[in-house]
Biotite code that builds the C-alpha atoms (Angstrom):
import biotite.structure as struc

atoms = struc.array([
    struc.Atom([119.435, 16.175, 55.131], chain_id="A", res_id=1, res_name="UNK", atom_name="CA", element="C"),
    struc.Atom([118.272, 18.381, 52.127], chain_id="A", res_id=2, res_name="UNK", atom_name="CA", element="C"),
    struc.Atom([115.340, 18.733, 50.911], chain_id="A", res_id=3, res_name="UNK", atom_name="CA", element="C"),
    struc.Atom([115.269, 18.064, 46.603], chain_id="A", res_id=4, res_name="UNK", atom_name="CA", element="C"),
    struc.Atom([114.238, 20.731, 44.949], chain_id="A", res_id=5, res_name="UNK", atom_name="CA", element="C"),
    struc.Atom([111.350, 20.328, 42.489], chain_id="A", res_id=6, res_name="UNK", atom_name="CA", element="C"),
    struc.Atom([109.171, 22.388, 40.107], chain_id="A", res_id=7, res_name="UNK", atom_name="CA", element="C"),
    struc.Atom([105.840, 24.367, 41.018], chain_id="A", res_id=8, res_name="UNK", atom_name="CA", element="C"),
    struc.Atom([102.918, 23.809, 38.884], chain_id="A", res_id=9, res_name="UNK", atom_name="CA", element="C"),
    struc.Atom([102.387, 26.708, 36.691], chain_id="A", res_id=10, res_name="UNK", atom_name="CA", element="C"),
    struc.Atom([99.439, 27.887, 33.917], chain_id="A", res_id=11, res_name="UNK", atom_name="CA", element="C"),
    struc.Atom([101.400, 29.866, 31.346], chain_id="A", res_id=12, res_name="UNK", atom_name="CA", element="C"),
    struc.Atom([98.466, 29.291, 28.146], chain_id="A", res_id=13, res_name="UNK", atom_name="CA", element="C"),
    struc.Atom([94.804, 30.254, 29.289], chain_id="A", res_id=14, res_name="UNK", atom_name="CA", element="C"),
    struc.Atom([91.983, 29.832, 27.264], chain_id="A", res_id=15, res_name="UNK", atom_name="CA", element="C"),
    struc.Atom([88.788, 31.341, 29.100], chain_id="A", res_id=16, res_name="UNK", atom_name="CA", element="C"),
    struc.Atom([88.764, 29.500, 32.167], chain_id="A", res_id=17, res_name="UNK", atom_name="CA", element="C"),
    struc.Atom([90.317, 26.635, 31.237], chain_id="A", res_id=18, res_name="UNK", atom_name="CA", element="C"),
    struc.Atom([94.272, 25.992, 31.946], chain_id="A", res_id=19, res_name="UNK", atom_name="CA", element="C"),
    struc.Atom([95.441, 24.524, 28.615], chain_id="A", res_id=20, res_name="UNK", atom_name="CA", element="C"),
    struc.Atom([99.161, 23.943, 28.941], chain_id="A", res_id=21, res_name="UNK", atom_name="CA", element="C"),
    struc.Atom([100.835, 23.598, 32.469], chain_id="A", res_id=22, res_name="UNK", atom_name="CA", element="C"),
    struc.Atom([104.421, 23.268, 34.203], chain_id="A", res_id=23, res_name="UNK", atom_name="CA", element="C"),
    struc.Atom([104.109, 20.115, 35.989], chain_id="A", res_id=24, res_name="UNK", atom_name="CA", element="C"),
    struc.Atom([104.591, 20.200, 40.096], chain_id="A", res_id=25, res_name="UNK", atom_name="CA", element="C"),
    struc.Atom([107.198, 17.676, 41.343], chain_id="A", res_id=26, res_name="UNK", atom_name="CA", element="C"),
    struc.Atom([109.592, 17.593, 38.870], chain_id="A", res_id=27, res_name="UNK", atom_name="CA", element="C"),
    struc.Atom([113.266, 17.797, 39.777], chain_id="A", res_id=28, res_name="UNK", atom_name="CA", element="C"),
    struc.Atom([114.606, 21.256, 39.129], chain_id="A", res_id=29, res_name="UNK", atom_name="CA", element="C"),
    struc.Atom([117.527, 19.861, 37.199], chain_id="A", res_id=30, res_name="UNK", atom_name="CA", element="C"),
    struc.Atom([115.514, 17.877, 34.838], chain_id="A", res_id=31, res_name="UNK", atom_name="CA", element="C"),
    struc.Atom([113.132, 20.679, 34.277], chain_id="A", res_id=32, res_name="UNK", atom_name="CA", element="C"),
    struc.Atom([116.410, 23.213, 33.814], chain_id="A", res_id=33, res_name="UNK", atom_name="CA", element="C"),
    struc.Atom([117.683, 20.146, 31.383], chain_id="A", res_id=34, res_name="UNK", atom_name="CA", element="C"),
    struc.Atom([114.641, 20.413, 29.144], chain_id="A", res_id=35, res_name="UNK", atom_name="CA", element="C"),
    struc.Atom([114.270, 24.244, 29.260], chain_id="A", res_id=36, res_name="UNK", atom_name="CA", element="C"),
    struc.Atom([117.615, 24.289, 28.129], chain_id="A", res_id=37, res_name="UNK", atom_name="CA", element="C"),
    struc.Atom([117.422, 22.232, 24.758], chain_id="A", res_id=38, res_name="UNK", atom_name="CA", element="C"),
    struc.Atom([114.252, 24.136, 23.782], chain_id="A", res_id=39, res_name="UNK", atom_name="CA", element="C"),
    struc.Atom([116.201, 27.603, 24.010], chain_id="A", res_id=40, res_name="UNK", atom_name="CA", element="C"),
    struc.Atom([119.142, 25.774, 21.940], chain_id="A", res_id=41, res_name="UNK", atom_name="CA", element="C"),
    struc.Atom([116.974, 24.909, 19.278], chain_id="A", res_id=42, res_name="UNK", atom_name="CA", element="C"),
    struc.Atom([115.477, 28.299, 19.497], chain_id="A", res_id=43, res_name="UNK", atom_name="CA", element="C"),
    struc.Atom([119.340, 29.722, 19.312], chain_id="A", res_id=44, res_name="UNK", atom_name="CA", element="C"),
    struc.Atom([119.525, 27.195, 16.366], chain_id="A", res_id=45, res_name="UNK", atom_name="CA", element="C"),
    struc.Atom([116.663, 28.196, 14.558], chain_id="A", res_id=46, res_name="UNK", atom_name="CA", element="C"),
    struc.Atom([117.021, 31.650, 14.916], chain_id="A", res_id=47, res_name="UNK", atom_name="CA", element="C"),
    struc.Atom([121.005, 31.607, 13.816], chain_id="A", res_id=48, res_name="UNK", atom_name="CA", element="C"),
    struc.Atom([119.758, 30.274, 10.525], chain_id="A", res_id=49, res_name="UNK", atom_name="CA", element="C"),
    struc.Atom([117.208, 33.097, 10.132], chain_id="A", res_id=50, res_name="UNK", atom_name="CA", element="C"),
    struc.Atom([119.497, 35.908, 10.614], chain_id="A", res_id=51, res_name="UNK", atom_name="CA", element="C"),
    struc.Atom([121.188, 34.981, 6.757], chain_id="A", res_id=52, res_name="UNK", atom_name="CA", element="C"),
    struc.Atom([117.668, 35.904, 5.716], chain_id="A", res_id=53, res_name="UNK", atom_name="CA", element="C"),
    struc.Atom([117.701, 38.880, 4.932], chain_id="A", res_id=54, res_name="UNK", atom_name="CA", element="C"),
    struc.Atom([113.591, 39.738, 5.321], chain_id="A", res_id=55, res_name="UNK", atom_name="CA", element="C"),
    struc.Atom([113.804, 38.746, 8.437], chain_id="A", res_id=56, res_name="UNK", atom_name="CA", element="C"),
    struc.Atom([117.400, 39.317, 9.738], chain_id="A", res_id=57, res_name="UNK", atom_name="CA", element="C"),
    struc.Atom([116.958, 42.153, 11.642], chain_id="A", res_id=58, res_name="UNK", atom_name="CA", element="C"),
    struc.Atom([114.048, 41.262, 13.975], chain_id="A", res_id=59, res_name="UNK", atom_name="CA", element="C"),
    struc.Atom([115.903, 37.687, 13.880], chain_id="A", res_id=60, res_name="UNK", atom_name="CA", element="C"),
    struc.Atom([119.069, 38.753, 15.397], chain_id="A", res_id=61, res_name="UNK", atom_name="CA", element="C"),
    struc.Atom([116.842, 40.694, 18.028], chain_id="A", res_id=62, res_name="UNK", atom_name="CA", element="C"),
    struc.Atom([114.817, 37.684, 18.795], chain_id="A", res_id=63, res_name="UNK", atom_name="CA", element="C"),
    struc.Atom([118.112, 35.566, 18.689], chain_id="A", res_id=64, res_name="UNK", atom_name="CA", element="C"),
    struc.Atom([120.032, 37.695, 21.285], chain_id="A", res_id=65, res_name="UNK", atom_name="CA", element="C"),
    struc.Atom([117.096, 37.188, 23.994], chain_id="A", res_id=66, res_name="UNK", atom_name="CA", element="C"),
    struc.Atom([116.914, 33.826, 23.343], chain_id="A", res_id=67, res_name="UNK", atom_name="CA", element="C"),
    struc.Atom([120.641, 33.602, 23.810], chain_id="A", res_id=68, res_name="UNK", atom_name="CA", element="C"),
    struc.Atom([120.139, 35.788, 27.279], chain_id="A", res_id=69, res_name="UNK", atom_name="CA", element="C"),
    struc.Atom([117.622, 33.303, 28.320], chain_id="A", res_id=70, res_name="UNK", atom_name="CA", element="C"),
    struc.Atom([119.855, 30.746, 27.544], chain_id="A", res_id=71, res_name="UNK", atom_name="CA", element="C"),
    struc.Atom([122.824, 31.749, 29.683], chain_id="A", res_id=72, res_name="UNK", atom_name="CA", element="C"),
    struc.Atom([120.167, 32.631, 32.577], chain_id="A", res_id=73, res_name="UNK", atom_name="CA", element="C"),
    struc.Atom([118.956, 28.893, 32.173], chain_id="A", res_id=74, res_name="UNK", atom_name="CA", element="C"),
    struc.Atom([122.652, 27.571, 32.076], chain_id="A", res_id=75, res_name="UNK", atom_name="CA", element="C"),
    struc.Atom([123.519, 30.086, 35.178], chain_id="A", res_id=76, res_name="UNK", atom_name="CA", element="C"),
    struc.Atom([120.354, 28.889, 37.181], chain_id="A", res_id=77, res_name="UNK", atom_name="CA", element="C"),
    struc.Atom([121.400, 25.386, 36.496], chain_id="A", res_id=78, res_name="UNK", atom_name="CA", element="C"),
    struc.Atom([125.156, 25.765, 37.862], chain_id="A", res_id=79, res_name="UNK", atom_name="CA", element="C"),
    struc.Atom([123.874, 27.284, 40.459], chain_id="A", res_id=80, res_name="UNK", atom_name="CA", element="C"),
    struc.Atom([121.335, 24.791, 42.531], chain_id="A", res_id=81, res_name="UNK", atom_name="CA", element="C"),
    struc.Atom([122.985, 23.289, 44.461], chain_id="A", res_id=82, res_name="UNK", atom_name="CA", element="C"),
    struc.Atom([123.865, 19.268, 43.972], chain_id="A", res_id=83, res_name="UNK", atom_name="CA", element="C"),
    struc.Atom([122.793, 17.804, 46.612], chain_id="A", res_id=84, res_name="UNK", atom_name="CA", element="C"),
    struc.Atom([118.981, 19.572, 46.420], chain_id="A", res_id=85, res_name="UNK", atom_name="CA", element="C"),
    struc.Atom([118.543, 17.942, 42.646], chain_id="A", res_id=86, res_name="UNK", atom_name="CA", element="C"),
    struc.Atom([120.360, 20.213, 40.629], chain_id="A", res_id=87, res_name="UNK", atom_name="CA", element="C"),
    struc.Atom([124.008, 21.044, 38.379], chain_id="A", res_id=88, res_name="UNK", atom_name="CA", element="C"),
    struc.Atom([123.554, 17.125, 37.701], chain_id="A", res_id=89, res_name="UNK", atom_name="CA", element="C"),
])
């Protein structure tokens, strides 16, 4: 039998000692890879629109291709947990 994967808990906004915002612990890693995911697609979105701009087009289309990379790595990571541990749903 395999064990499900599932998220770590994670800080990743500090203010002075206190943990503000925090990856949850326990969460399936596909579900957590699903949400990930749409927030980097409406980043992609976002940041497709913003390259017609032109006062902003050129540091948009740099901030567009590494959301894009982070994308694919977050599709890639997905595809690649295996099924049967609570992933590639």
């Amino acid at each position: 039998m395999k064990t499900e994967l599932l998220t770590l808990g994670h800080e990743f906004h500090k203010h002075g000692a206190h943990d503000l915002l925090i990856a949850a612990d326990g969460v399936p890693i596909h579900d957590a890879l699903d949400a990930a995911t749409c927030y980097l697609e409406a980043v992609v979105h976002g940041l497709r629109d913003l390259m017609s701009e032109p006062a902003v087009s050129n540091e948009a289309t740099l901030l567009f291709f590494a959301a894009e990379n982070a994308l694919a790595l977050t599709y890639a990571a997905h595809a690649g947990v295996d099924p049967f541990q609570g992933g590639a749903a």
